[in-house]
C-alpha positions, -999 to +999 in steps of 0.1 A: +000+000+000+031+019+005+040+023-032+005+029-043+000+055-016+037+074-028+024+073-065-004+088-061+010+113-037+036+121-063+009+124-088-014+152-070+020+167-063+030+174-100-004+183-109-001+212-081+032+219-093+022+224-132-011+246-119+012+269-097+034+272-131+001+279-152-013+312-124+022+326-127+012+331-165+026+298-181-002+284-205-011+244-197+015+225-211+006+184-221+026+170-193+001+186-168-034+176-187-019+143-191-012+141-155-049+157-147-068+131-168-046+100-156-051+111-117-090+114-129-086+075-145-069+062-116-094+075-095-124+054-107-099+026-112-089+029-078-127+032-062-140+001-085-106-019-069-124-012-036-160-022-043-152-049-064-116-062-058-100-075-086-129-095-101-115-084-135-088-107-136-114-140-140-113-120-176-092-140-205-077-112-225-100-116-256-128-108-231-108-072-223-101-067-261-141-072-264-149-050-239-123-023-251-146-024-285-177-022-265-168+008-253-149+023-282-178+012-307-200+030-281-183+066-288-184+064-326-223+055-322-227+089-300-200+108-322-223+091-353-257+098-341-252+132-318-267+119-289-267+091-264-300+076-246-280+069-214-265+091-187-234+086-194-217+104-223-182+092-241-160+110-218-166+078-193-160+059-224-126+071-229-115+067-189-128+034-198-104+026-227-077+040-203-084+010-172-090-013-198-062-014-218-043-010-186-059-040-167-052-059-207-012-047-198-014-063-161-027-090-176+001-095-205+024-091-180+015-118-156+002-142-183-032-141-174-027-161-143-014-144-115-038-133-097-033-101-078-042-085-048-056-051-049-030-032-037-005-053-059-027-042-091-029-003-086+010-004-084+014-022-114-013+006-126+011+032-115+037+014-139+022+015-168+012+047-164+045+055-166+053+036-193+027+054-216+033+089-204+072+082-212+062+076-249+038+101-254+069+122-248+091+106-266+065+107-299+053+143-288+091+151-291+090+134-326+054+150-339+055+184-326+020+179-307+005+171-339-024+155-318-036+192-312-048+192-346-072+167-345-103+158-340-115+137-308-136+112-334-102+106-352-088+092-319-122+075-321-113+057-348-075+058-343-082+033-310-108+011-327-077+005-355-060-005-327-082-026-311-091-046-349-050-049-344-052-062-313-077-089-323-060-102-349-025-106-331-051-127-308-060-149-331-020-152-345-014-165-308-002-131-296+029-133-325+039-108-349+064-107-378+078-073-380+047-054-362+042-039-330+031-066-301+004-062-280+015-040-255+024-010-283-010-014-292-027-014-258+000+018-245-011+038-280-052+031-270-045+049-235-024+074-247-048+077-277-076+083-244-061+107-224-055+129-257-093+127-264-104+137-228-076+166-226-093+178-260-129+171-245-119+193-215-109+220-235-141+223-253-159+224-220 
């Protein structure tokens, strides 16, 4: 609990950090959205690890490729049709695609058959968060923020690529010839996410 409790400390304390930055007349730079929306998905994460444990991990990791379409399949409807019938609009969608492709990395990583105590999981959370924010650096470096330019139903689509990918590495038994694995493609869906929900919050 240690670890998990120092993350997140660490997390809240760069967010603070970056705002302080921004009221002395700095505009808000992408390390301190990113860091905004990621603290916002490892909230819910966090809360649904309490009230439900890790239940998830009875999940075989087709089942969390399925359920990363459900959800991504779900936006393009709403971006399709303008409106939604339910209470919950796409911006839950996308923290969605950010726990779920997570929980699919946590999963990789043990095999599917460690099973993991609570605790134990939001570390490994913390990890891969990590991971992804280091390269969305590295290819914001490369791209100049090019993801500024685009439209949140591009991302839409952009993930749901992916997630086709995904799928069809599955059913290659996880191999690939000169592609990315299954991990590229599960880091490029979250980072993919939080660039969707920075531009969402912007247009609020």
């Amino acid at each position: 609990m240690v670890v998990c409790e120092k993350e997140k400390v660490l997390l809240v304390e760069s967010i603070v950090t970056q705002s302080k930055l921004s009221k002395e007349g700095n505009s808000p730079d992408t390390s301190k959205q990113y860091d905004e929306v990621m603290y916002r998905c490892r909230t819910v994460f966090e809360r649904k690890a309490k009230d439900y444990g890790s239940a998830w991990q009875v999940l075989r990791a087709t089942s969390l490729t399925d359920q990363l379409f459900i959800k991504a399949q779900r936006i393009r409807t709403i971006e399709e049709k303008g409106e939604s019938k339910v209470e919950e609009g796409i911006e839950s969608e996308f923290i969605g695609l950010v726990n779920y492709s997570t929980m699919a990395l946590i999963s990789l990583e043990s095999d599917g058959k460690a099973k993991l105590d609570v605790d134990d999981v939001i570390a490994r959370y913390d990890v891969h968060f990590r991971t992804a924010k280091q390269l969305m650096d590295a290819k914001n470096h490369d791209y100049g923020e090019a993801w500024r330019s685009m439209r949140v139903s591009s991302f839409t689509d952009m993930i749901l690529m992916k997630i086709m990918r995904i799928k069809h590495i599955e059913g290659n038994d996880g191999k690939t010839e000169v592609s990315e694995g299954l991990d590229a493609n599960y880091l490029d869906i979250v980072n993919y996410a939080v660039f969707a929900l920075i531009k969402l919050s912007e247009d609020e």
